[in-house]
N, C-alpha and C positions, 0 to 999 in steps of 0.2 A: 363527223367531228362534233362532240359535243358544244354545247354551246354553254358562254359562261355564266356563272351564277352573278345575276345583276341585281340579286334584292338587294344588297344594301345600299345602291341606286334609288332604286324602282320603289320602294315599301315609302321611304321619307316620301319621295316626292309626288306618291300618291298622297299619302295624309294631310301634305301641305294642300294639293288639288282638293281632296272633299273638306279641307277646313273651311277652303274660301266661297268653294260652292254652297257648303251647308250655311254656312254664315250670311253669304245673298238669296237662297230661296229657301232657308230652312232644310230641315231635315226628308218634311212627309213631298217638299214638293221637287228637292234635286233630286236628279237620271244620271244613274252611272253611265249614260253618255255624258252628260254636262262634267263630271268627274275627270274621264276621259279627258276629254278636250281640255280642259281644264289643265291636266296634266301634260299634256302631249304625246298622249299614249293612244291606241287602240282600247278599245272595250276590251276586247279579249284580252288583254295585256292585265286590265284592271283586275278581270278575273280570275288569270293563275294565280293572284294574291290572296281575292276577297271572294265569296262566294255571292255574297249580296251587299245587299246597303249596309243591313243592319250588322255587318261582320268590319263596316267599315267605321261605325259608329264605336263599336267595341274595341276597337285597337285605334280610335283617337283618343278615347278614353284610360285605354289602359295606358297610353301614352304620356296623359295627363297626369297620372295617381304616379305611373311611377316617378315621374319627373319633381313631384311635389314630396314624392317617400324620398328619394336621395338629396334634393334640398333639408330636409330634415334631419338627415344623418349628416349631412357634411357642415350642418352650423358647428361652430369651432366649441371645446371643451370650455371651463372656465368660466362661463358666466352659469348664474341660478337656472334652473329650470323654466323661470318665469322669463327670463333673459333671453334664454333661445329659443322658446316657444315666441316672443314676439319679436326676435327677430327673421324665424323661419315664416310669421303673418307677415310679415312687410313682403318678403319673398314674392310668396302664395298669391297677395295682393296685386305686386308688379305684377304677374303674370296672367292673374284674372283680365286686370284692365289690358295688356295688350291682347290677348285671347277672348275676348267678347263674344268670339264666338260658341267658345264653349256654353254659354247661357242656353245656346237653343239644342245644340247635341247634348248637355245636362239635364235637361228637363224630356228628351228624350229617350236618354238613356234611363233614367228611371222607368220611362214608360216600359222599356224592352224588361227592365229587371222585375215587372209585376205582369210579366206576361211566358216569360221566356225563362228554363231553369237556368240557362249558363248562364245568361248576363246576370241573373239573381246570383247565383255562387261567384261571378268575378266582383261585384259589389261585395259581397258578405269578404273575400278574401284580403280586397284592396282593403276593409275596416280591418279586419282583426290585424292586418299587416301595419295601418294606418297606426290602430290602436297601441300594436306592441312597441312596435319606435318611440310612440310617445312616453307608453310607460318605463320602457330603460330607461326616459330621459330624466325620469323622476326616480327611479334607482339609484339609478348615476348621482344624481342631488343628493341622497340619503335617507329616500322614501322608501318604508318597508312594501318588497315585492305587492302583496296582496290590497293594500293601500293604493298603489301607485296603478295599478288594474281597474280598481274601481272607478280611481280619479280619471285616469286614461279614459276612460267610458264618458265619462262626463262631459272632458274635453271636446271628444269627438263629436258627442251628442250637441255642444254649443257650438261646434266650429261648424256643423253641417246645417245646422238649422239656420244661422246667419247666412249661411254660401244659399242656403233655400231663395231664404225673404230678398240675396243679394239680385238673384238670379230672375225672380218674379219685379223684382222693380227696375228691372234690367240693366243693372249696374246703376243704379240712382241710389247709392247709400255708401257710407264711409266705412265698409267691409274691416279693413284694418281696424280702426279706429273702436267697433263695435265688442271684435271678437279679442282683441288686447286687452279691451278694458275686464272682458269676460271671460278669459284666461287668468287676470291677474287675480281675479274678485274668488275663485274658484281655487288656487292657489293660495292667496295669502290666508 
């Protein structure tokens, strides 16, 4: 008898287990046993999922981009561009501060995307994807397409550099407050 399909069990409640591992030893120093345990899983269990760490780093991540693309699209119609862009930063914001952990799987995941081709092409897709929401969003406004691409770019370019300097001082900076004012200044 077959036995039943439990990832959408099993996959959360892993990512929750390496969130909290990676967050207490780091990335380079938690053991997909400490994962494991963590989870209340077997290693082996960990593995029909994940092949390695770094496949586990990769899908908290993708976890993270998409979860910050659909806050983005589901800010409500109606206000300005500048409007929902800062209130999709408030968003982004809560979620940095409860997810501190991502500081140290962010600063790692970079490392994997200047070493490794996928995690390099899941970075480049999470931007262009990042990129285009934002630019419909200025469409949407009444931003001609090609305008609104460039702008999109620029956005992106200030919201990540901010997430950078947020992430090196390890959450010691007013991330919101920063990237609002530099969305607005960028806009108006």
């Amino acid at each position: 008898m077959p036995r039943p399909d439990r990832s959408h069990e099993r996959i959360p409640q892993i990512l929750s287990a390496a969130a909290k591992v990676f967050a207490a030893d780091g990335v380079q120093g938690a053991r997909m046993d400490d994962v494991a345990k963590e989870a209340g899983l077997s290693k082996a269990a960990i593995y029909l999922y994940y092949k390695n760490k770094d496949a586990l780093v990769l899908a908290l991540l993708e976890q993270f981009f998409a979860a910050n693309l659909e806050a983005l699209k589901l800010i409500p119609q109606g206000n300005s561009a500048t409007d929902r862009l800062c209130l999709w930063i408030d968003l982004v914001s809560a979620a940095m501060q409860q997810g501190a952990h991502f500081q140290t799987v962010g600063f790692e995941f970079l490392a994997m995307a200047g070493r490794d081709t996928d995690a390099r092409q899941k970075v480049l897709e999470f931007y262009q994807e990042y990129q285009s929401a934002i630019a419909q969003l200025l469409v949407d406004d009444g931003m001609l397409p090609s305008d609104a691409a460039n702008k999109a770019q620029e956005i992106v370019a200030l919201l990540e550099g901010i997430n950078l300097l947020w992430m090196a001082q390890s959450g010691d900076m007013d991330f919101a407050r920063l990237a609002k004012s530099g969305v607005t200044a960028l806009l108006s």
